[in-house]
C-alpha positions in Angstrom: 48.7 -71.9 107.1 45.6 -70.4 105.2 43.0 -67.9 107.2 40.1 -67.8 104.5 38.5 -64.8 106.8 41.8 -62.9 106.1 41.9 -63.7 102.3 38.6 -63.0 102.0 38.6 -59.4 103.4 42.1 -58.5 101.7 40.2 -59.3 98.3 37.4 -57.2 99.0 39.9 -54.3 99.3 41.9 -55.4 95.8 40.8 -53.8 92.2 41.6 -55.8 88.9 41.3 -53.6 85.7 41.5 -54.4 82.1 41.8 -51.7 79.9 41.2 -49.5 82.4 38.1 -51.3 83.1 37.2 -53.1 86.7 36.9 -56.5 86.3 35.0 -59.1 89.1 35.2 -62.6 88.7 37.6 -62.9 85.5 36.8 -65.6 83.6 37.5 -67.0 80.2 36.1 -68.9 77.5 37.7 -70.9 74.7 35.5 -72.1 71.8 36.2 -74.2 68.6 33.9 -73.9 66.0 34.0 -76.0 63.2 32.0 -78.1 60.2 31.9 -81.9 61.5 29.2 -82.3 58.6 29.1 -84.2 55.1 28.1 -81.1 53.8 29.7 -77.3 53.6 27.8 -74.5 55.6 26.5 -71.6 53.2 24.3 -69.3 52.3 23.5 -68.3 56.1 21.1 -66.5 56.7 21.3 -65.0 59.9 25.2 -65.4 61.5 26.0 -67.2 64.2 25.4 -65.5 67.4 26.1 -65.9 70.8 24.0 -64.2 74.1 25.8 -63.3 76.7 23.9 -62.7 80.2 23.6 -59.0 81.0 25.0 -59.8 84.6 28.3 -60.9 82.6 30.5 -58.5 80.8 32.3 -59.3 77.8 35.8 -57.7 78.0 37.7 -59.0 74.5 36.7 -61.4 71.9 39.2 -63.0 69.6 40.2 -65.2 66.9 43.4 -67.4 68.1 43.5 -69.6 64.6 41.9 -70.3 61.7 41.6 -73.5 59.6 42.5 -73.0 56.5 44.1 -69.9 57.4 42.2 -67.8 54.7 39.2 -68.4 56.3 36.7 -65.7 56.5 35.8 -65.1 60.1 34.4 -61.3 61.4 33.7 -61.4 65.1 31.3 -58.1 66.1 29.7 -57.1 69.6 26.6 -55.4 69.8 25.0 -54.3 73.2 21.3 -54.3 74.7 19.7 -54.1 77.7 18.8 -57.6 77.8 21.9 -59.1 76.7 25.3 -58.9 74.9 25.3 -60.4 71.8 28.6 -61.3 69.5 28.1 -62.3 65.9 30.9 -64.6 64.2 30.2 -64.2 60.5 31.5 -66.5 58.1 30.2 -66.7 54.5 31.5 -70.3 53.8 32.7 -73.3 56.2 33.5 -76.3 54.0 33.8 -79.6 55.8 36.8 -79.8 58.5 37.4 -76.3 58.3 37.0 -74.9 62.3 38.2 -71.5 64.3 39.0 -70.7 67.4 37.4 -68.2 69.8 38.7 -66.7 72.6 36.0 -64.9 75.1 37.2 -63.1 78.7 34.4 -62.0 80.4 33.9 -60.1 83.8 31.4 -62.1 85.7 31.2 -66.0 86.0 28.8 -67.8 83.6 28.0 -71.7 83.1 29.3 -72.8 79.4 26.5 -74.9 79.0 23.7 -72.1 79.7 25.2 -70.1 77.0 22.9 -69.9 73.6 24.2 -70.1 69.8 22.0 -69.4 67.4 22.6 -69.9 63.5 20.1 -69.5 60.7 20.9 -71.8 57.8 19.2 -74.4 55.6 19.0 -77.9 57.0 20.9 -76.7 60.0 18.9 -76.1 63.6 18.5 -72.9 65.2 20.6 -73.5 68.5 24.1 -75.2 68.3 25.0 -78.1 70.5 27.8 -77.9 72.7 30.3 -79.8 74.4 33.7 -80.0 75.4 36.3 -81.3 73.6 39.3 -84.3 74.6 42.5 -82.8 74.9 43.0 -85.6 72.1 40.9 -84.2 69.8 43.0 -80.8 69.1 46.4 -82.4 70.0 48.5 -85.3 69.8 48.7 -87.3 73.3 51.0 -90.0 74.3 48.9 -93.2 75.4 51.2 -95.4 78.1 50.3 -99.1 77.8 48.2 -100.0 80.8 50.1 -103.1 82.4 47.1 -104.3 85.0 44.4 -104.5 81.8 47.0 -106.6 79.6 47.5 -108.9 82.7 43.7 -109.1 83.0 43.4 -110.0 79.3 45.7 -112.7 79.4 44.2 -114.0 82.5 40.7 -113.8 79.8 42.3 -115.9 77.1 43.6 -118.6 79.6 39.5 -119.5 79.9 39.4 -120.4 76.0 43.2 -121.6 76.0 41.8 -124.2 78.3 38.8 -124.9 77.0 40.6 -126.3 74.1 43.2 -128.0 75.4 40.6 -130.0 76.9 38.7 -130.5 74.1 41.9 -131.8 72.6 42.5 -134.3 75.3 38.9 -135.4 75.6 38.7 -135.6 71.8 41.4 -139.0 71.8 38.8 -141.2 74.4 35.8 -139.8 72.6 36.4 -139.1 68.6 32.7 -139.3 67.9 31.9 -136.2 70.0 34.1 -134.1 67.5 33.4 -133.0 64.0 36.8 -133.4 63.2 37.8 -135.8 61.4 34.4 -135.8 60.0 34.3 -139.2 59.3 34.3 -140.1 63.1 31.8 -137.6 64.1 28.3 -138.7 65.5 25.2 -136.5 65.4 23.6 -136.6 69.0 22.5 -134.6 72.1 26.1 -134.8 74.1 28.0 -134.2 70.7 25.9 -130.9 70.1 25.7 -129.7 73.4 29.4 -129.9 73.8 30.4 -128.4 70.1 28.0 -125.5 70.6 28.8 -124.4 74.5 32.2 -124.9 73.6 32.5 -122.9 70.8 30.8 -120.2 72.6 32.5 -120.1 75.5 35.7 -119.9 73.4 34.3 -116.7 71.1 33.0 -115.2 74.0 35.9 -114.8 76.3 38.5 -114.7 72.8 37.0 -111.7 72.2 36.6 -110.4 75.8 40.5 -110.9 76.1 41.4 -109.0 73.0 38.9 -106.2 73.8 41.1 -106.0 76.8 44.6 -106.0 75.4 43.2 -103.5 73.0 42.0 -101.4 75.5 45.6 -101.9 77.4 47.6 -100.6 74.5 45.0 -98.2 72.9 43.1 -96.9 75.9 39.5 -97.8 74.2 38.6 -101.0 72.0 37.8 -99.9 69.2 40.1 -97.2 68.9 37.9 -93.7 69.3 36.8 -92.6 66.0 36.5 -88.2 66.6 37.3 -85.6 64.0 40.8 -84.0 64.6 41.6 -80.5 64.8 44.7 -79.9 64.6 46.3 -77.0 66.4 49.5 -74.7 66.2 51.5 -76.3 69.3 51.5 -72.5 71.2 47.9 -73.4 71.3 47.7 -77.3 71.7 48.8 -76.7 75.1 45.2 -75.0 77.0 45.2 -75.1 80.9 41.7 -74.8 80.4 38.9 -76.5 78.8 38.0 -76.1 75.0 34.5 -76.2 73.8 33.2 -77.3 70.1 30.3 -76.0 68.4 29.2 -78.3 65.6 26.3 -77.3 63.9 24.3 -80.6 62.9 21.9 -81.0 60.1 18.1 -81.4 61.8 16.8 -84.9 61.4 14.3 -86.1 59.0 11.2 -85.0 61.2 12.2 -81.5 60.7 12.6 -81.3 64.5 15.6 -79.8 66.3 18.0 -81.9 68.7 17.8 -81.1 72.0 20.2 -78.7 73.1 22.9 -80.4 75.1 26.4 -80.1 76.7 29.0 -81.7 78.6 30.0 -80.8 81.7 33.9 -79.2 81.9 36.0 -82.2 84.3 37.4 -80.1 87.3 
């Protein structure tokens, strides 16, 4: 039995430090930045930065991995009255090449209201985030989903009998069929039948596959995303992960939309 009065007032009376610091509201922040591009990012300008609320106090900021592991990466803190800001400098980020950042902060904050900035060419001023699949940073075991095979089979018995049908009408009737050829007659009955038929076949063909598919691959077509692989120490997060993939702007010159993905409970 839980009294939330009690735990309420026992918490009020508990400290939590961190280096000797008091912490309120612990929280902490994972982030994988990385090069999803064509192209490698150089020559940058200004770094990439990140502002932190002044309500929220960054404790600790750390690299857990690199990729390659000679990457370049500086992380730096600097403090105003408006904001804390940490840089993550990098002088080169060739295609596929991604970090990881580790933020714990004293204060709660929404991931999606936090800012990145970069200055770079063909690159746009604020970074997109979202959150990344636990598939996307680590290899996951798919089981085959039994009820969506059963529903693709029970699909494919639409076209399966569909053409036995045709097969048995095709015996009394020869001239509604283009095959044999030489039997075939061009006319309204014979073209409304070859046409519905063959498209009622395709359509639910392919309806039954996409379903097996989906049954033994969890999505039809099989999900296309870059991979990041991890050390398996760090494939295993409780929490969610975050990417930051800076995208080139688009033809207009303008900058997409900043966007994010709200973290699944």
């Amino acid at each position: 039995m839980f009294f939330p009065e009690l735990l309420l007032d026992v918490r009020k009376q508990l400290k939590f430090l961190f280096k000797d610091k008091e912490v309120n509201n612990l929280q902490q922040l994972v982030f994988l930045v990385a090069n999803d591009g064509e192209r490698a990012i150089r020559d940058v300008i200004e770094p990439l930065v990140l502002e932190i609320p002044p309500q929220v106090q960054l404790l600790d900021a750390s690299l857990l991995h690199k990729h390659p592991g000679n990457l370049k990466i500086s992380a730096i803190a600097s403090y105003t009255d408006k904001s804390t800001n940490l840089k993550l400098d990098f002088p080169l980020l060739n295609k596929r090449e991604f970090f990881i950042v580790k933020l714990l902060l004293s204060g709660h904050v929404d991931a999606q209201k936090l800012v990145f900035r970069l200055l770079a060419d063909d690159l746009p001023r604020t970074i997109r985030i979202k959150q990344l699949l636990p598939s996307d940073y680590r290899e996951t075991s798919y089981k085959f989903k039994w009820n969506r095979a059963a529903v693709g089979l029970a699909v494919l018995i639409i076209p399966a009998w569909v053409l036995y049908s045709a097969k048995l009408l095709q015996h009394a009737y020869p001239m509604l069929f283009p095959y044999p050829w030489a039997s075939f007659v061009v006319s309204a009955k014979s073209l409304f039948l070859v046409i519905a038929g063959a498209a009622v076949v395709l359509l639910f063909a392919a309806l039954g596959f996409m379903t097996l598919g989906a049954a033994a691959f969890g999505e039809f077509p099989p999900p296309k995303r870059p991979r990041f692989p991890l050390p398996k120490e760090l494939a295993v997060f409780p929490y969610g992960v975050f990417l930051l993939a800076p995208k080139p702007a688009d033809k207009s010159g303008k900058e997409p939309p900043d966007a994010g993905t709200k973290p699944k409970p």
